[in-house]
VOKEFI-210844 format. One record per residue: residue number from 1; residue in three letters; x, y, z of N, C-alpha, C in turn. Coordinates in pm, whole numbers, always signed. Layout:
REC   num   residuo     n_px     n_py     n_pz    ca_px    ca_py    ca_pz     c_px     c_py     c_pz
REC   NUM       ALA        X        Y        Z        X        Y        Z        X        Y        Z
...
//
This chain:
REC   num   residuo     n_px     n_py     n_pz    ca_px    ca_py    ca_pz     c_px     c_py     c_pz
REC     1       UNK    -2504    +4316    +3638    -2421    +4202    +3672    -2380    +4130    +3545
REC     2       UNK    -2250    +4073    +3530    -2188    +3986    +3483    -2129    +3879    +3462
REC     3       UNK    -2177    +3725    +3401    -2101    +3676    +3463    -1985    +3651    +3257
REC     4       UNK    -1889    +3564    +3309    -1789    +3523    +3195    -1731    +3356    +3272
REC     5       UNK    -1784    +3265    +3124    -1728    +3143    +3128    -1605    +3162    +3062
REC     6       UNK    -1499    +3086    +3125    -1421    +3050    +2980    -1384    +2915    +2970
REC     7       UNK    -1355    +2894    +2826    -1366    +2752    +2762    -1245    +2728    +2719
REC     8       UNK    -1156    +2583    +2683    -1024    +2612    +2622    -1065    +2446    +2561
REC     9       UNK    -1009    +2453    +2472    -1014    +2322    +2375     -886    +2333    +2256
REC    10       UNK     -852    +2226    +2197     -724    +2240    +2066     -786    +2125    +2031
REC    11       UNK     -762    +2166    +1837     -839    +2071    +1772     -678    +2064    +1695
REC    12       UNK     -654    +1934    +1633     -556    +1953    +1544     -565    +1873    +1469
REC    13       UNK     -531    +1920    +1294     -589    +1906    +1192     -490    +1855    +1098
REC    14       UNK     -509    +1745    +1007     -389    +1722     +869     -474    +1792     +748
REC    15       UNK     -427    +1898     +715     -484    +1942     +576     -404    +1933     +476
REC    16       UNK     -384    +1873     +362     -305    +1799     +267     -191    +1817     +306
REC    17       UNK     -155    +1736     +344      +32    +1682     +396      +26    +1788     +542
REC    18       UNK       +7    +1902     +587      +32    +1971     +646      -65    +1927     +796
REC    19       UNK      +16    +1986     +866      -81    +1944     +996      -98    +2109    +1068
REC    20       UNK     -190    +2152    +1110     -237    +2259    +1239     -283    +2256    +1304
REC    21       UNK     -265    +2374    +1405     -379    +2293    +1497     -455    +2426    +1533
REC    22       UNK     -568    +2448    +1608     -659    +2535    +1648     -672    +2513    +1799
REC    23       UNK     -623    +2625    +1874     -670    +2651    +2008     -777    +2757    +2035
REC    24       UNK     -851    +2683    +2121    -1001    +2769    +2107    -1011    +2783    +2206
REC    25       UNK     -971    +2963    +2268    -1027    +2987    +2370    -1179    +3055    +2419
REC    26       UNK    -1287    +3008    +2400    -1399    +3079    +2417    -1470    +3137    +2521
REC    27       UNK    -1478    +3291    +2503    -1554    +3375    +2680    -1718    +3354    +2635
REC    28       UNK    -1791    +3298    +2705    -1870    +3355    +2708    -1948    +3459    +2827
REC    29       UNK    -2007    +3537    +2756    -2035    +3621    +2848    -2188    +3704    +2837
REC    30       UNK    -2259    +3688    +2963    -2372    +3714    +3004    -2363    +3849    +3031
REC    31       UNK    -2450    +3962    +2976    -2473    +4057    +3049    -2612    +4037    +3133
REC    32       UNK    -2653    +4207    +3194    -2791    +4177    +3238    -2883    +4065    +3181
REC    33       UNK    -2934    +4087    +3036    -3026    +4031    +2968    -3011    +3934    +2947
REC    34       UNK    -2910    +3848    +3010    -2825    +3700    +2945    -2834    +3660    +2795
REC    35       UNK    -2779    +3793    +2736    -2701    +3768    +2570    -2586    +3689    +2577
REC    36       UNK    -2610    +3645    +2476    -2490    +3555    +2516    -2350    +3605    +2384
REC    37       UNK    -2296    +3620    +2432    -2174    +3665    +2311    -2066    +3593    +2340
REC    38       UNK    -1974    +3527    +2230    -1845    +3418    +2232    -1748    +3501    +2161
REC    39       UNK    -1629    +3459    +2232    -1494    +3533    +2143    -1413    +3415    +2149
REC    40       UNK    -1310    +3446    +2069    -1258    +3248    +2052    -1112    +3322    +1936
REC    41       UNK     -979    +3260    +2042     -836    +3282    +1974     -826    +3109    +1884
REC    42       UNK     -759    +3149    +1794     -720    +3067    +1694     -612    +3056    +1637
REC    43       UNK     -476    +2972    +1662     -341    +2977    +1644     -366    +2858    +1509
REC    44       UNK     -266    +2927    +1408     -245    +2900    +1279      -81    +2906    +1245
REC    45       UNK      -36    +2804    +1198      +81    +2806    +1099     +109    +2902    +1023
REC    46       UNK     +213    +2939     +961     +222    +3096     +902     +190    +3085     +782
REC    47       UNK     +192    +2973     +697     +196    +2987     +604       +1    +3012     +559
REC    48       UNK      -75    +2913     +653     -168    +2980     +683     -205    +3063     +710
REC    49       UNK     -156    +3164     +812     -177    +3293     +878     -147    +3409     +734
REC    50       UNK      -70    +3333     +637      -52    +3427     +520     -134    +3454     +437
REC    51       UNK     -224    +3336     +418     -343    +3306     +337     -442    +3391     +366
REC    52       UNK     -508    +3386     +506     -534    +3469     +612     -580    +3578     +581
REC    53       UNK     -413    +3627     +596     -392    +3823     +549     -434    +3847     +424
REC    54       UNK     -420    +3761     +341     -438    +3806     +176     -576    +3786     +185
REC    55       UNK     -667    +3740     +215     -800    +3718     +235     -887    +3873     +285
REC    56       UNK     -799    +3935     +401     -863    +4060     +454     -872    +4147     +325
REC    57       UNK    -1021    +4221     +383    -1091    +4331     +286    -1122    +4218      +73
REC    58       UNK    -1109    +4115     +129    -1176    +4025       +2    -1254    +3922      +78
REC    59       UNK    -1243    +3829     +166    -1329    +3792     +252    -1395    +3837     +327
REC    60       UNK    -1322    +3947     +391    -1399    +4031     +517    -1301    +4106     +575
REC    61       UNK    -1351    +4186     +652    -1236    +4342     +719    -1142    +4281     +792
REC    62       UNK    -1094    +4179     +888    -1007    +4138     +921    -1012    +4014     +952
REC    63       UNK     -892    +3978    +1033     -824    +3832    +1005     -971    +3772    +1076
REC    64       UNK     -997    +3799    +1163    -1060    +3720    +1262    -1233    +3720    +1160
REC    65       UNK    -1257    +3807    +1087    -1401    +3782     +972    -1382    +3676     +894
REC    66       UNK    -1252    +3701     +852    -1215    +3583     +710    -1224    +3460     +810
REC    67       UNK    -1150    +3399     +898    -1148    +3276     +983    -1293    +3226    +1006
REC    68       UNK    -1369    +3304    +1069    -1509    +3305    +1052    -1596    +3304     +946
REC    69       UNK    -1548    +3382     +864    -1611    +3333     +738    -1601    +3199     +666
REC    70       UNK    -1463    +3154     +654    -1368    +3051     +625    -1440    +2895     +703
REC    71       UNK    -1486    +2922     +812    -1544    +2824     +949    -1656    +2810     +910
REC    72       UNK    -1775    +2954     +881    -1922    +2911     +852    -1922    +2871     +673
REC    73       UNK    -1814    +2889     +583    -1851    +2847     +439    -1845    +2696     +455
REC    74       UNK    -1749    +2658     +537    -1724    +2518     +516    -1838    +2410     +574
REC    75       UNK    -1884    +2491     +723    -1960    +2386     +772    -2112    +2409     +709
REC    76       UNK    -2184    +2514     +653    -2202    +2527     +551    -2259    +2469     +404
REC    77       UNK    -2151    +2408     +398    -2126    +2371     +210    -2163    +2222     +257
REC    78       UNK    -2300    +2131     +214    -2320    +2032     +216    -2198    +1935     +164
REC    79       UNK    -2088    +1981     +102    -2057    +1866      +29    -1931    +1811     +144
REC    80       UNK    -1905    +1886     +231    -1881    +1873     +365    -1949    +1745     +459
REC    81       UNK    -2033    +1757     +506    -2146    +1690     +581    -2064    +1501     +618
REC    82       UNK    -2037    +1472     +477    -2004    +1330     +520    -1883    +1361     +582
REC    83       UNK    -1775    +1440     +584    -1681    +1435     +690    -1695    +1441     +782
REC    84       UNK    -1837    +1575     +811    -1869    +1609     +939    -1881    +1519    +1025
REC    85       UNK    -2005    +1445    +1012    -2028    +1288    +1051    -1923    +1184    +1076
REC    86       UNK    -1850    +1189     +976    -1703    +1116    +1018    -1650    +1158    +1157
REC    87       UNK    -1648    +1231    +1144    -1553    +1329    +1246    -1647    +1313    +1399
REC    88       UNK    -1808    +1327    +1377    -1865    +1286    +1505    -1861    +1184    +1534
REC    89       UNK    -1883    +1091    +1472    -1861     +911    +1462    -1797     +915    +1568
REC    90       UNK    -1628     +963    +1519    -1518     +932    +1552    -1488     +976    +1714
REC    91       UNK    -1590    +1065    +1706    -1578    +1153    +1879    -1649    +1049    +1906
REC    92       UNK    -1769     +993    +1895    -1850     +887    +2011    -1802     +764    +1975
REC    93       UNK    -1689     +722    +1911    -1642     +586    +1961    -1530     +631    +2025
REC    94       UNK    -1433     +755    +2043    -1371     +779    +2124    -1439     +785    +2263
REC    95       UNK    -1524     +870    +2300    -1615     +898    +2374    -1719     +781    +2435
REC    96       UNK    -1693     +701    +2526    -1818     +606    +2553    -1868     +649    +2669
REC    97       UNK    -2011     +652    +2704    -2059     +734    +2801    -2037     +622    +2925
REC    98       UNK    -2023     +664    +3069    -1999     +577    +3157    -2124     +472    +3197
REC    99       UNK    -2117     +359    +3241    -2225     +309    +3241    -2319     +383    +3331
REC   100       UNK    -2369     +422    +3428    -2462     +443    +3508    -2533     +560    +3354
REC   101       UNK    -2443     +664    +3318    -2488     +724    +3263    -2605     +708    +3136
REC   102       UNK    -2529     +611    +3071    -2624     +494    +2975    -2733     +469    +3010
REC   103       UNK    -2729     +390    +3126    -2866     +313    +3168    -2923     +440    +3215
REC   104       UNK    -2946     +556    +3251    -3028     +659    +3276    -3103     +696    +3127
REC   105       UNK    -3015     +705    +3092    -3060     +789    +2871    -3163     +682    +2874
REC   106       UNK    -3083     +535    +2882    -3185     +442    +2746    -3284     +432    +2857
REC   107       UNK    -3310     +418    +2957    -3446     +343    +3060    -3517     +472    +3023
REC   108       UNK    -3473     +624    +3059    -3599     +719    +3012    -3588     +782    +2866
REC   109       UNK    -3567     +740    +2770    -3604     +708    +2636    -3681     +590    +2621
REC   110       UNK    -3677     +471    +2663    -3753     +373    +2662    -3896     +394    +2745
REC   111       UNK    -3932     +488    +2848    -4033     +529    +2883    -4124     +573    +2817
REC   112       UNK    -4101     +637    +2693    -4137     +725    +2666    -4225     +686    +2538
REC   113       UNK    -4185     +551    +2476    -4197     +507    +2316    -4235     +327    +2359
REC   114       UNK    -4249     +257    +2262    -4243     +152    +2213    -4187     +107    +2098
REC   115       UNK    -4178     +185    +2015    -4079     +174    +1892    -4004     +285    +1821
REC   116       UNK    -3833     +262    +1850    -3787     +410    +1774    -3741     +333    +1689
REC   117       UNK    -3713     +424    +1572    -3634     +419    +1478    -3476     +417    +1488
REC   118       UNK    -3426     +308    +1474    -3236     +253    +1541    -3136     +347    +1491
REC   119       UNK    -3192     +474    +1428    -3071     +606    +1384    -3145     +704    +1496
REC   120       UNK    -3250     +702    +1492    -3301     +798    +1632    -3284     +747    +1745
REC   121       UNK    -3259     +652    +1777    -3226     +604    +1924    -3063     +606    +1893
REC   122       UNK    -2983     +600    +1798    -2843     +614    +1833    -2818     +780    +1858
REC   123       UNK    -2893     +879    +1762    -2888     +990    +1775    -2952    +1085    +1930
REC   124       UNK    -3026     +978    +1935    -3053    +1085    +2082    -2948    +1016    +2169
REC   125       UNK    -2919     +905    +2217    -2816     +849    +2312    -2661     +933    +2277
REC   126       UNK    -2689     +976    +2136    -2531    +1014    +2134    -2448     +901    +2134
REC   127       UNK    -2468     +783    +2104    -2398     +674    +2083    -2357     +640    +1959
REC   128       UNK    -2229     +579    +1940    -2196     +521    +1805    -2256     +365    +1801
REC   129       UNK    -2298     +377    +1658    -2351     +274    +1592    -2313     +137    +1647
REC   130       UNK    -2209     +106    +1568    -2072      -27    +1601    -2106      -54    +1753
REC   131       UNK    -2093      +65    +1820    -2069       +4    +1975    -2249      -59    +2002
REC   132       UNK    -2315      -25    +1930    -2496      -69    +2024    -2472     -166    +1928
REC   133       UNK    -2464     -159    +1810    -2487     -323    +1754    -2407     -422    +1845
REC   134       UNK    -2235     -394    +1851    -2130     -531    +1950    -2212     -545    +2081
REC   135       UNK    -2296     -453    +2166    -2367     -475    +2291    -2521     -486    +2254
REC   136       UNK    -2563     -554    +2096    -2674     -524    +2103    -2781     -620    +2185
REC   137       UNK    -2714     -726    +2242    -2793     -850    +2301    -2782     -808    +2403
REC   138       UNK    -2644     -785    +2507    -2679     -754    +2628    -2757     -616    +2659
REC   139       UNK    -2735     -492    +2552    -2847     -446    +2579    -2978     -465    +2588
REC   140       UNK    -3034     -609    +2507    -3175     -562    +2506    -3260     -637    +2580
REC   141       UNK    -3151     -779    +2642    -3170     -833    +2739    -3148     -749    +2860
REC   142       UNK    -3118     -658    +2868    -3096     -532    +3004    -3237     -474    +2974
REC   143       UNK    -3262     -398    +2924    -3359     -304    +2884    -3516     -360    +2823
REC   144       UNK    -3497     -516    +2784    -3621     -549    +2743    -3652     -497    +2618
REC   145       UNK    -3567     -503    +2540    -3618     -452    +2361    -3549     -537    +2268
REC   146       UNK    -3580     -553    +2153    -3544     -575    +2066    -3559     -549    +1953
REC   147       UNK    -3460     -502    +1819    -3425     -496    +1687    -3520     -551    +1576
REC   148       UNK    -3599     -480    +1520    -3677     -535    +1452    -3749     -427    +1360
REC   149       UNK    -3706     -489    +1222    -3671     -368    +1090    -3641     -279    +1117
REC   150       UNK    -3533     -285    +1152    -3448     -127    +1235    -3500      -18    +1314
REC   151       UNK    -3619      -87    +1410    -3636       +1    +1514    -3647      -67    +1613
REC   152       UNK    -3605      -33    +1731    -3578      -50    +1864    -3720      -69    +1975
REC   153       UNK    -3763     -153    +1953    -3928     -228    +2000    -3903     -309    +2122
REC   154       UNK    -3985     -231    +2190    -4024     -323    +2350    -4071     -475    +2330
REC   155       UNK    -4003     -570    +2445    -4048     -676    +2423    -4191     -710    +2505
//
């Protein structure tokens, strides 16, 4: 038996003056043993797609190695990292989780502890920073905690 997800997402990108974008279609697919294997299309500008070609058999045997290669050097290369983060930031202040959803995370994270550390409690909520500090009163008057040397302590 088999089964196959498929996934579709477009990311689009300004890389010096130039803009592209990436459509990502990803299968995944289960055989018996539930391996999991991903395949994923990637639409490129030509002048990119040229870069690309000149890359095959010096990066890797074809277009789709070099892209992949090109994808794991970058994320990769620490000197990367602070964009990365930028870039997640930027998804969870786009991204605000709905309320019911919230109050589920923080009440059983708060079960669990008496004092986290206020980058580990933003990191497990998946929440951006900015937004728990602007709600940090009515949160903790909700939840019963409070801020104190940057960890998140039951009152």
């Amino acid at each position: 038996m088999m089964l196959i997800y498929a996934l579709l997402s477009s990311i689009n990108i300004r890389f010096k003056n130039e803009y592209f974008s990436i459509h990502i279609v990803e299968l995944l697919i289960f055989n018996d043993k539930m391996t999991e294997t991903t395949r994923t299309t990637v639409t490129l500008n030509k002048s990119y797609m040229k870069l690309i070609e000149e890359l095959v058999d010096v990066f890797g045997a074809t277009k789709a190695q070099v892209i992949s290669n090109i994808v794991e050097y970058f994320l990769n290369d620490s000197k990367n990292d602070s964009l990365l983060e930028k870039l997640r930031t930027r998804k969870r202040k786009e991204k605000i989780p709905d309320k019911e959803d919230l109050d589920n995370r923080i009440r059983n994270y708060l079960k669990r502890t008496d004092k986290i550390p206020f980058n580990i409690f933003l990191d497990h909520l998946k929440l951006d920073g900015e937004f728990v500090i602007n709600q940090l009163d009515e949160l903790g008057e909700k939840y019963n905690f409070r801020l104190i040397d940057n960890k998140i302590v039951k009152a």
